[in-house]
KOLGU-4560 file (N, C-alpha, C; in nm, 3 decimals, padded with zeros to 5 digits):
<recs>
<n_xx: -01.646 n_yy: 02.124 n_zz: -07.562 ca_xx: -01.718 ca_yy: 02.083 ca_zz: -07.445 c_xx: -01.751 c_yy: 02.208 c_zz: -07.362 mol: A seq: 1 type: UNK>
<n_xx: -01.882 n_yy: 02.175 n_zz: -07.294 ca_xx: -01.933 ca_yy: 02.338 ca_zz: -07.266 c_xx: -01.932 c_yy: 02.309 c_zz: -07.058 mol: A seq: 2 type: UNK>
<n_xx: -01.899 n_yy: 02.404 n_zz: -07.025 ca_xx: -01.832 ca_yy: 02.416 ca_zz: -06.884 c_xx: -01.984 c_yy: 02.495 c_zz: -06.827 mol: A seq: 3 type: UNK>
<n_xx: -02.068 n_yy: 02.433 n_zz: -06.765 ca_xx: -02.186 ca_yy: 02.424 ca_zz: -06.668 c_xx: -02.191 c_yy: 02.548 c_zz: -06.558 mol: A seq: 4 type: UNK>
<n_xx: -02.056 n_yy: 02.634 n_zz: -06.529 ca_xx: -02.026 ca_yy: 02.699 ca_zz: -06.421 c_xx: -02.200 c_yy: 02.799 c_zz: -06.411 mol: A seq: 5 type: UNK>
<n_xx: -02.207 n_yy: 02.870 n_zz: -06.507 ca_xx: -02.343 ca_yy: 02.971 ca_zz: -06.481 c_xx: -02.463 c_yy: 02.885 c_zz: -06.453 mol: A seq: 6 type: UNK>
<n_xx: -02.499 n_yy: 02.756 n_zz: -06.496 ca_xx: -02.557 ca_yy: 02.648 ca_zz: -06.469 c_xx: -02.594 c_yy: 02.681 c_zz: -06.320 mol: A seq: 7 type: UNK>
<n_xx: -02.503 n_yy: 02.560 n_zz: -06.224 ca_xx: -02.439 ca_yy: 02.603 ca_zz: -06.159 c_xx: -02.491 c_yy: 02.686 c_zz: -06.066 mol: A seq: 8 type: UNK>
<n_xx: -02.429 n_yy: 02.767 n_zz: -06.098 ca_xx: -02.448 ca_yy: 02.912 ca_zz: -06.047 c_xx: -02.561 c_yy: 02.956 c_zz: -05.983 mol: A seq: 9 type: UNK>
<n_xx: -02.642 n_yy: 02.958 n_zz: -06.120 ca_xx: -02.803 ca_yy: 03.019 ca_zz: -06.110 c_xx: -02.849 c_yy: 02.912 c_zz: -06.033 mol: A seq: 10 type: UNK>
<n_xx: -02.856 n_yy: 02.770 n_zz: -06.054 ca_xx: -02.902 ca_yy: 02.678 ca_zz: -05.962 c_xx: -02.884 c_yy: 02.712 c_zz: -05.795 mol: A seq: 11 type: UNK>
<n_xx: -02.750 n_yy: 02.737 n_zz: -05.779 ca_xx: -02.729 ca_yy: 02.730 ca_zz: -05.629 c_xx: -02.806 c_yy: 02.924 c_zz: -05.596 mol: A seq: 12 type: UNK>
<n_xx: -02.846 n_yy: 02.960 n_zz: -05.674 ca_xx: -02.877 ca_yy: 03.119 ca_zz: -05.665 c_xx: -02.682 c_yy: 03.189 c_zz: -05.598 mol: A seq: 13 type: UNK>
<n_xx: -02.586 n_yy: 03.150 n_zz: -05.660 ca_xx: -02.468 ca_yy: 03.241 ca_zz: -05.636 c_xx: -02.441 c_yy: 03.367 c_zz: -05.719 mol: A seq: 14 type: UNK>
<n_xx: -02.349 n_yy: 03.435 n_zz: -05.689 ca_xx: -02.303 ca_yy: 03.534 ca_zz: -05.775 c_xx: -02.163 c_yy: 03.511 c_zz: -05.799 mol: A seq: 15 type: UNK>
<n_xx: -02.104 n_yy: 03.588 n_zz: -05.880 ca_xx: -02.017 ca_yy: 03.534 ca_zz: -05.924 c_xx: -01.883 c_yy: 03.605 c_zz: -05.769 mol: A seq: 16 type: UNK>
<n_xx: -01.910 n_yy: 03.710 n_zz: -05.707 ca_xx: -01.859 ca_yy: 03.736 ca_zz: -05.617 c_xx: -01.892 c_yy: 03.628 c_zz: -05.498 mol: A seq: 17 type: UNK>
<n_xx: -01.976 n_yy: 03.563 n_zz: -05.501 ca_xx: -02.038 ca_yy: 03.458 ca_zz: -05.369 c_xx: -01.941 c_yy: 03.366 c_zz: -05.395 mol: A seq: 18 type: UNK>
<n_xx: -01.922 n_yy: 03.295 n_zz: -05.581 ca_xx: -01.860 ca_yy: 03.137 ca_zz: -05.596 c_xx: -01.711 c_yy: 03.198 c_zz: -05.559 mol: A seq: 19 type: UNK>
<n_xx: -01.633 n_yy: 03.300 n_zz: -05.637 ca_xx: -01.521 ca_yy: 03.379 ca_zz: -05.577 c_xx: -01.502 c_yy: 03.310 c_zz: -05.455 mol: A seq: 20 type: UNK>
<n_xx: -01.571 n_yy: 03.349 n_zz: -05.357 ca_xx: -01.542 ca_yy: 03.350 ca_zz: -05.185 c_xx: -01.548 c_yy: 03.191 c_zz: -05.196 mol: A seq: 21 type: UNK>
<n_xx: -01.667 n_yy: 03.143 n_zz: -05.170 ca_xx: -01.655 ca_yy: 02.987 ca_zz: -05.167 c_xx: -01.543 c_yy: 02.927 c_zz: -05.250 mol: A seq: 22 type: UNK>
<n_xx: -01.465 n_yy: 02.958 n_zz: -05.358 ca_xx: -01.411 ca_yy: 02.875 ca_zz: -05.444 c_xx: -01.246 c_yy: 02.889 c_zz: -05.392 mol: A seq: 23 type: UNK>
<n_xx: -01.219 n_yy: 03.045 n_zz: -05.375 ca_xx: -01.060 ca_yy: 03.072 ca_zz: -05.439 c_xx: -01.035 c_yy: 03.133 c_zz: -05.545 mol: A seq: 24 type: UNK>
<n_xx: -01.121 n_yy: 03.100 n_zz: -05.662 ca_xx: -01.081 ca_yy: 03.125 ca_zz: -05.798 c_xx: -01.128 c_yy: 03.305 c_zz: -05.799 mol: A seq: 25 type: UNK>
<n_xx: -01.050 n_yy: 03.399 n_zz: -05.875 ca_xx: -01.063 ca_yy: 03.492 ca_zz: -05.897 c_xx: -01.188 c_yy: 03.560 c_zz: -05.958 mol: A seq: 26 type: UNK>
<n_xx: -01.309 n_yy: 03.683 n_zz: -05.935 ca_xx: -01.433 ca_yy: 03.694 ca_zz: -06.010 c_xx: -01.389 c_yy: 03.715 c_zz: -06.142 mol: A seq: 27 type: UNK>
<n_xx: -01.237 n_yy: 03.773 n_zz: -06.179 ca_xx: -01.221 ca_yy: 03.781 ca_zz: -06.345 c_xx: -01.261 c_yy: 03.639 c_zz: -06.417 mol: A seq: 28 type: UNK>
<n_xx: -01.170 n_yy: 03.567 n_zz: -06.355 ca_xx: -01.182 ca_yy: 03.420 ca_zz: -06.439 c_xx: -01.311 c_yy: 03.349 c_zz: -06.410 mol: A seq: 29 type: UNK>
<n_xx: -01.370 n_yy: 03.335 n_zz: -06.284 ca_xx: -01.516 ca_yy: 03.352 ca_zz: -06.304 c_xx: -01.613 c_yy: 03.348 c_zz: -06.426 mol: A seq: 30 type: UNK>
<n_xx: -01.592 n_yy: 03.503 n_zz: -06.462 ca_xx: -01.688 ca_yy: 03.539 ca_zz: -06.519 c_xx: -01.672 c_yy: 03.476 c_zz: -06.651 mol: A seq: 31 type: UNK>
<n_xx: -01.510 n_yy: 03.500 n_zz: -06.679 ca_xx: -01.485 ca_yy: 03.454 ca_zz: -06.807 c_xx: -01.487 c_yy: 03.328 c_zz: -06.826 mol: A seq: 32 type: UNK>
<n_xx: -01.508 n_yy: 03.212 n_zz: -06.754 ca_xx: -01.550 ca_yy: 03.065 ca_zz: -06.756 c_xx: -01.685 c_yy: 03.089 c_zz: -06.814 mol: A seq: 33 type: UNK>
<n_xx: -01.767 n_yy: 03.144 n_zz: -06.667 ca_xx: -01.954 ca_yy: 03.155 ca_zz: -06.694 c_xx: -02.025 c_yy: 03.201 c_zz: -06.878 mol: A seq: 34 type: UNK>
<n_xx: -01.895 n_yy: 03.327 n_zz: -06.922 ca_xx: -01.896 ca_yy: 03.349 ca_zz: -07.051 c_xx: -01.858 c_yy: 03.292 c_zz: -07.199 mol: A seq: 35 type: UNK>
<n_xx: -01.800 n_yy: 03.197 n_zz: -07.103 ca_xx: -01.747 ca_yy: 03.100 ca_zz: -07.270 c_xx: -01.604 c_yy: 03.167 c_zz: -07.278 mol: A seq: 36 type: UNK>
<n_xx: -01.542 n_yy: 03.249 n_zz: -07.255 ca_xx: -01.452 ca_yy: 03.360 ca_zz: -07.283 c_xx: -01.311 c_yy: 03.259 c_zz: -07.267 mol: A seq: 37 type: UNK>
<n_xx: -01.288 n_yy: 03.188 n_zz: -07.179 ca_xx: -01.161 ca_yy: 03.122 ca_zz: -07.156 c_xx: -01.257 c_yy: 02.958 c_zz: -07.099 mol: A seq: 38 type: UNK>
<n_xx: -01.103 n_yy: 02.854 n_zz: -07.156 ca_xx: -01.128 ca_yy: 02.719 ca_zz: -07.128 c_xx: -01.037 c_yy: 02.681 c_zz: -06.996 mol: A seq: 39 type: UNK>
<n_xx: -01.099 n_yy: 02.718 n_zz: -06.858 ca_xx: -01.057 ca_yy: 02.640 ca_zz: -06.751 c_xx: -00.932 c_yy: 02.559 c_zz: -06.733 mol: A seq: 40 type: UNK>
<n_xx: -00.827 n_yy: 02.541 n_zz: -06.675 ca_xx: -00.673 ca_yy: 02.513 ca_zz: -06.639 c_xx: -00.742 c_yy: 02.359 c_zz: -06.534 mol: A seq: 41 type: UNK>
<n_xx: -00.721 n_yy: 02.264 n_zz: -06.542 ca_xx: -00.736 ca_yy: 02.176 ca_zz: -06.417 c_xx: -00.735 c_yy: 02.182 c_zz: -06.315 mol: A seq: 42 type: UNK>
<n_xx: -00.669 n_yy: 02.290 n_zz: -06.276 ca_xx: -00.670 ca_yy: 02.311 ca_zz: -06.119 c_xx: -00.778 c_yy: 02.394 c_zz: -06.099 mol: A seq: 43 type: UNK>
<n_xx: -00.799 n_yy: 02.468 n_zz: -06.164 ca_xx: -00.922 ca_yy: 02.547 ca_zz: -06.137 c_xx: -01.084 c_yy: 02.483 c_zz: -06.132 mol: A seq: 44 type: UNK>
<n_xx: -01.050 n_yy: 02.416 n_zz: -06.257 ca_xx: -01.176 ca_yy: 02.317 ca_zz: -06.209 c_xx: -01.211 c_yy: 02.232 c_zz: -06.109 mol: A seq: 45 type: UNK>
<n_xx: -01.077 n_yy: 02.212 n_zz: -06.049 ca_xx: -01.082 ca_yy: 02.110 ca_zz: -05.890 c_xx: -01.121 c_yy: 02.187 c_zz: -05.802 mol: A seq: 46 type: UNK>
<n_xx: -01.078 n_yy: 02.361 n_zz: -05.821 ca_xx: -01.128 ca_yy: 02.436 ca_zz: -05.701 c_xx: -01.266 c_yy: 02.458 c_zz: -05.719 mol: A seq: 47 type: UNK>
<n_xx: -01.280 n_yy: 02.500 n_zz: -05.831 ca_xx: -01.410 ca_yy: 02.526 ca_zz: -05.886 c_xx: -01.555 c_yy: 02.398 c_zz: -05.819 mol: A seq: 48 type: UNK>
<n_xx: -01.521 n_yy: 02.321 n_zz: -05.823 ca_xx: -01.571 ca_yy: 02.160 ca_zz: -05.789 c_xx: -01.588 c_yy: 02.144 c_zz: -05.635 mol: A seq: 49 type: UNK>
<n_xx: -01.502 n_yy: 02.157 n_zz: -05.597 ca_xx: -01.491 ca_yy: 02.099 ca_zz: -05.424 c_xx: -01.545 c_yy: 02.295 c_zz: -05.356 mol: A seq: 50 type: UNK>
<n_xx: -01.479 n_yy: 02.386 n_zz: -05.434 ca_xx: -01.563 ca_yy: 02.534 ca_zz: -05.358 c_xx: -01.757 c_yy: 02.504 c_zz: -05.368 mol: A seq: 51 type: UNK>
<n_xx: -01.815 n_yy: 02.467 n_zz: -05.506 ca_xx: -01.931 ca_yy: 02.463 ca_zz: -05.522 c_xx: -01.972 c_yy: 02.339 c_zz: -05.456 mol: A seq: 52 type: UNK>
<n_xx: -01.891 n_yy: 02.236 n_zz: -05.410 ca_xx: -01.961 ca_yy: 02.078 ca_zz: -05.321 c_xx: -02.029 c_yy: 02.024 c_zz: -05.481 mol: A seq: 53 type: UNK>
<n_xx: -01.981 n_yy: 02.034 n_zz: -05.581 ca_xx: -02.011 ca_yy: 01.902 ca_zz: -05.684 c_xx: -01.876 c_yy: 01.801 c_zz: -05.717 mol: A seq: 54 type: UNK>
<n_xx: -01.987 n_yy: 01.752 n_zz: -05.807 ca_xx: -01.829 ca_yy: 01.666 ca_zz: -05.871 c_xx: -01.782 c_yy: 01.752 c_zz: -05.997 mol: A seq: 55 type: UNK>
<n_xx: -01.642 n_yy: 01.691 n_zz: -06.044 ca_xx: -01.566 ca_yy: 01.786 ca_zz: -06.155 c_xx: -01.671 c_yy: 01.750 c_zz: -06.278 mol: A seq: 56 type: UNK>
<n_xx: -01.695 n_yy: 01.609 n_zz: -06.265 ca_xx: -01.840 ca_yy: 01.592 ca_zz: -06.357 c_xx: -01.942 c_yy: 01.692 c_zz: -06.392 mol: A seq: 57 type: UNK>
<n_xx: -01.967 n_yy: 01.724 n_zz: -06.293 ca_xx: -02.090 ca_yy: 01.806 ca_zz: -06.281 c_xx: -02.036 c_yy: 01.913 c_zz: -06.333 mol: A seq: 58 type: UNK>
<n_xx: -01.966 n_yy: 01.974 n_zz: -06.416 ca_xx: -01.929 ca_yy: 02.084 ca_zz: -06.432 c_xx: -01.907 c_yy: 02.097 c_zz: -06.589 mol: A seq: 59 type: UNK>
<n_xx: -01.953 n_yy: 02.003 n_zz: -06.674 ca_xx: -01.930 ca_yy: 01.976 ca_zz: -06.839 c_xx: -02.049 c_yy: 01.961 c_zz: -06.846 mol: A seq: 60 type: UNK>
<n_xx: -02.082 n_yy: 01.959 n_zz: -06.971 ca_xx: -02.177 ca_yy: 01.941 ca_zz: -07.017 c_xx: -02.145 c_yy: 01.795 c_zz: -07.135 mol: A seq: 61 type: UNK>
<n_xx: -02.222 n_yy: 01.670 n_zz: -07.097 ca_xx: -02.188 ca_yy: 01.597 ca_zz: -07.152 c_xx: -02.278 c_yy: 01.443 c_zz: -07.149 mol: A seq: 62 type: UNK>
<n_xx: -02.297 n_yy: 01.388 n_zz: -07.307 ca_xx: -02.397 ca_yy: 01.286 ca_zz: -07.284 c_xx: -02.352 c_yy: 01.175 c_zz: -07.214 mol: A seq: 63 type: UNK>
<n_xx: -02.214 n_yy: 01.195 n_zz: -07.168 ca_xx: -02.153 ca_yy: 01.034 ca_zz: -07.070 c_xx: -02.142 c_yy: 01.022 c_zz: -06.952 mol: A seq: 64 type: UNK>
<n_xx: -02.262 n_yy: 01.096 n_zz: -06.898 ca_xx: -02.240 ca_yy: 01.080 ca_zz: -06.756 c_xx: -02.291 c_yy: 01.027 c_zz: -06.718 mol: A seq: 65 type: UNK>
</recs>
């Protein structure tokens, strides 16, 4: 399942230092979400979610929504 964060991202025009500030979450892990590089911990996706104002939905990529 593919994690929307650069999505996202480019949509809201952020950087990965901007979602950082809004989120909590660190620009390492950031980036490495936006890259495919690491699969997201739950909590991070809750910060990730409520820092960007979506739902945790909004953050997969997926035909069941």
């Amino acid at each position: 399942m593919k994690i929307l964060l650069d999505k996202i991202m480019y949509d809201k025009h952020l950087t990965i230092r901007q979602t950082a500030i809004l989120t909590g979450v660190p620009k390492s892990t950031i980036a490495d979400i936006a890259s495919e590089r690491i699969s997201p911990r739950l909590d991070i996706l809750e910060q990730l979610a409520k820092g960007l104002n979506v739902r945790i939905t909004d953050l997969f990529e997926s035909d069941y929504k």
